[in-house]
C-alpha positions as CSV (number, residue, x, y, z in Angstrom):
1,X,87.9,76.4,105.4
2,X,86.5,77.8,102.4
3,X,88.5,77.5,99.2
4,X,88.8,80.8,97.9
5,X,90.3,82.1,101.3
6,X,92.8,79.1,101.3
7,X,93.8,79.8,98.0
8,X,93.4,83.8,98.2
9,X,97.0,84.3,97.7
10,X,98.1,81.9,95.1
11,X,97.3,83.8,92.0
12,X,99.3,86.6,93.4
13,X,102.1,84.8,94.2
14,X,102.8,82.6,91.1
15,X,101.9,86.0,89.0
16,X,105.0,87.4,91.1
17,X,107.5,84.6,90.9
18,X,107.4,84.5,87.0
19,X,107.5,88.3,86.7
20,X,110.9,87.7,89.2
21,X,112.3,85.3,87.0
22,X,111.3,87.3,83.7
23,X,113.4,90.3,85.4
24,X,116.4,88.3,86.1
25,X,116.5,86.6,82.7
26,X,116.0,90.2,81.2
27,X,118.6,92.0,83.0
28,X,121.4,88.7,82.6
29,X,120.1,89.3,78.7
30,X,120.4,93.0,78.9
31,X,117.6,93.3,77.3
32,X,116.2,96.9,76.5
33,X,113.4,98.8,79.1
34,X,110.7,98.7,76.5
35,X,111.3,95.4,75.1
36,X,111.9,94.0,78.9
37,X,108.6,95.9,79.9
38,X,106.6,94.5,77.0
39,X,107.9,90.7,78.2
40,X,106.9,91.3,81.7
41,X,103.5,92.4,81.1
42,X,102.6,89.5,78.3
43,X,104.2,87.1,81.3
44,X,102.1,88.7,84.1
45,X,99.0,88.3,82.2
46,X,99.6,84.6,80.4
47,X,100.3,83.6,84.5
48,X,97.4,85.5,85.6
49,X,95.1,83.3,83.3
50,X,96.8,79.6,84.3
51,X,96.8,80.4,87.7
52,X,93.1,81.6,87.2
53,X,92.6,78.5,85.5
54,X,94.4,76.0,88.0
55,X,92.8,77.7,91.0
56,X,89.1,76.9,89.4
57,X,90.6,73.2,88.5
58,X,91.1,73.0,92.0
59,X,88.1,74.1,93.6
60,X,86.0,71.8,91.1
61,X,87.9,68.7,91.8
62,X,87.4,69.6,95.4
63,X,83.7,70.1,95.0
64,X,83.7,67.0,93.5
65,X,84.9,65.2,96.5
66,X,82.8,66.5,99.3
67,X,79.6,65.2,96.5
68,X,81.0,62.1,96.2
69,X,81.3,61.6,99.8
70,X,78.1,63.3,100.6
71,X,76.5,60.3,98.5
72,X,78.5,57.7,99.7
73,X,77.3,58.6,103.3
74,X,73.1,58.7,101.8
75,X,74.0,55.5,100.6
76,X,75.1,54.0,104.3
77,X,72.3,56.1,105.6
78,X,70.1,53.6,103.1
79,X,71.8,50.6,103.5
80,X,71.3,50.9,107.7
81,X,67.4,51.8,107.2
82,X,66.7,49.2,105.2
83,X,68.9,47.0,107.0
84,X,66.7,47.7,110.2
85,X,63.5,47.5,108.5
86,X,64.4,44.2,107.7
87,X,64.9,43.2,110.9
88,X,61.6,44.9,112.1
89,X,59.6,42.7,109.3
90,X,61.1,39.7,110.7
């Protein structure tokens, strides 16, 4: 399954929750609309970026994984052929 569909949501979702808890806190505060207004939006946008941030983390580390694999199985592949060719010369 392809990353980004895995993942589709995520952003989304953590960009919600902290907006949620921002609202709570705000209203137990009673805070004022603008000032509570101004908070959400510099929250909304500071999780937008980590989340953007983790989510590429995350699909780099994976990358990473399926290439070190992908060499791991060349070198078996090698290993075997030169194995047989040695058994071929002798």
């Amino acid at each position: 399954m392809d990353l980004k569909v895995k993942y589709r949501y995520a952003r989304a979702f953590v960009v919600l929750v902290a907006a949620l808890i921002t609202l709570i806190l705000n209203i137990k505060y009673e805070r004022e609309i603008v000032r509570s207004l101004i908070i959400m939006l510099v929250v909304i946008i500071v999780f937008y970026v980590i989340s953007t941030i983790a989510i590429a983390l995350i699909d780099k580390i994976r990358t990473m994984d399926t290439k070190v694999e992908k060499v791991e199985e060349e070198e078996a592949e090698e290993a075997q052929t030169q194995e047989n060719e040695s058994k071929e010369n002798a």
